[in-house]
C-alpha positions as semicolon CSV with decimal commas, in nm:
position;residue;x (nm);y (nm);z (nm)
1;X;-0,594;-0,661;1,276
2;X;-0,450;-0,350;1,192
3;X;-0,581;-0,047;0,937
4;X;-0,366;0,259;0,786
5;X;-0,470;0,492;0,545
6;X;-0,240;0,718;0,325
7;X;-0,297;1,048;0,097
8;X;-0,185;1,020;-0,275
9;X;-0,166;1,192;-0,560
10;X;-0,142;0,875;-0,742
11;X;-0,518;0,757;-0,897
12;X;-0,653;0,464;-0,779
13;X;-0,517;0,250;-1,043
14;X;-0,187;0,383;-1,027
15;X;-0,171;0,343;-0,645
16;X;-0,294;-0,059;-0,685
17;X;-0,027;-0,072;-0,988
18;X;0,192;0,001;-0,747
19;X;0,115;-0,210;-0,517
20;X;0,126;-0,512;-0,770
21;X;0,513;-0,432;-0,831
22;X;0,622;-0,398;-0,499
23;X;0,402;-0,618;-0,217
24;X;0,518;-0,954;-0,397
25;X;0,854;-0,864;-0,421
26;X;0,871;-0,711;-0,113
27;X;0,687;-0,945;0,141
28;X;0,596;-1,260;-0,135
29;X;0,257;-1,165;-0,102
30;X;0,061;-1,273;-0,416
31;X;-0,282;-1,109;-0,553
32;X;-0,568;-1,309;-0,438
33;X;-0,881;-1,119;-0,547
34;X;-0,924;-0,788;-0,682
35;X;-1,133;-0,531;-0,874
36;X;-1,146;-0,179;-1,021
37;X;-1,083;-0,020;-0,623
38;X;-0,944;-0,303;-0,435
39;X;-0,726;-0,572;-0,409
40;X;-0,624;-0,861;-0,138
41;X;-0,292;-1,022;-0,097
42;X;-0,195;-1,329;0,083
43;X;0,108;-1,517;0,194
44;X;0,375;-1,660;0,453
45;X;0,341;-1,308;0,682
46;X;-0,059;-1,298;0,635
47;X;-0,320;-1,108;0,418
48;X;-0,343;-0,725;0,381
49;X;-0,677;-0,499;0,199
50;X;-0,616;-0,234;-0,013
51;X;-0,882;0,002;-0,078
52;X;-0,805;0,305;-0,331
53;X;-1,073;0,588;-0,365
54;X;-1,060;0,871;-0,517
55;X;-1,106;1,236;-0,386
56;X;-1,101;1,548;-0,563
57;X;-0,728;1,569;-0,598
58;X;-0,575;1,315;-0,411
59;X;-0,676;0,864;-0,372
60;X;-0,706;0,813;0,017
61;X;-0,562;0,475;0,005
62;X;-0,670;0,262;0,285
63;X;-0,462;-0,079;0,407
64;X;-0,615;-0,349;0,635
65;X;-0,406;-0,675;0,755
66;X;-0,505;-0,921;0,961
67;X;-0,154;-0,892;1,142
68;X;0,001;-0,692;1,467
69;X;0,058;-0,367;1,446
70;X;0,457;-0,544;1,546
71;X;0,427;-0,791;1,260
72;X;0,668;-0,768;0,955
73;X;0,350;-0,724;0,725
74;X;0,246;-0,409;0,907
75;X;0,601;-0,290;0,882
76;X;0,617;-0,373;0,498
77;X;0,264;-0,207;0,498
78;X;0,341;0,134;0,641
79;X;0,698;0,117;0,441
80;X;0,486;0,060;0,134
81;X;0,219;0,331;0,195
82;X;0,483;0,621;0,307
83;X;0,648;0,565;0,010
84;X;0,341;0,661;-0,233
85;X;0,371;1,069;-0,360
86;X;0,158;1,248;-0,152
87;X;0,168;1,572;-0,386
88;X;0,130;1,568;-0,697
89;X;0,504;1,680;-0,808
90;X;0,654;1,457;-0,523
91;X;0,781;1,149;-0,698
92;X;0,765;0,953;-0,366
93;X;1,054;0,658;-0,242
94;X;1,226;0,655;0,069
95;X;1,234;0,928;0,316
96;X;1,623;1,099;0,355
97;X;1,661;0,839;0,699
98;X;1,522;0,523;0,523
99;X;1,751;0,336;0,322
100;X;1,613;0,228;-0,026
């Protein structure tokens, strides 16, 4: 098992909205349970957490999967998470190395 957590200016909502577009598309993961501040996705690569609570002016988003910290779902994970804006006029996406 592996855990990350990640700054955003995003809300909560927005952050798990977020989530909802890409992690299927991205790693076939599909929504399993969720609620107001979480949400659980499963598939072929595993099951990943996320946990989005706010703070002042930024959501510390927090991401738990029950892979390696080597596993493709951990890499999809951290892509997914370094990608979110982490001030509020950044618009977030891929750093200038990472292709989109």
């Amino acid at each position: 098992m592996a855990g990350y957590v990640r700054k955003t200016a995003l809300s909560p909502a927005e952050a798990l909205e977020r989530a909802e577009k890409i992690l299927p598309e991205r790693i076939g993961l599909t929504r399993s349970k969720g609620s107001g501040h979480s949400a659980t996705y499963t598939g072929e690569e595993g099951t990943v957490t996320l946990k989005a609570h706010p703070h002042y002016y930024y959501t510390e988003v927090v991401a738990q999967t029950d892979g390696l910290r080597t596993s493709r779902i951990d890499y999809e994970i951290q892509n997914f998470l370094n990608r979110l804006p982490y001030e509020p006029e950044d618009t977030g996406g891929p750093g200038s190395g990472d292709p989109s």
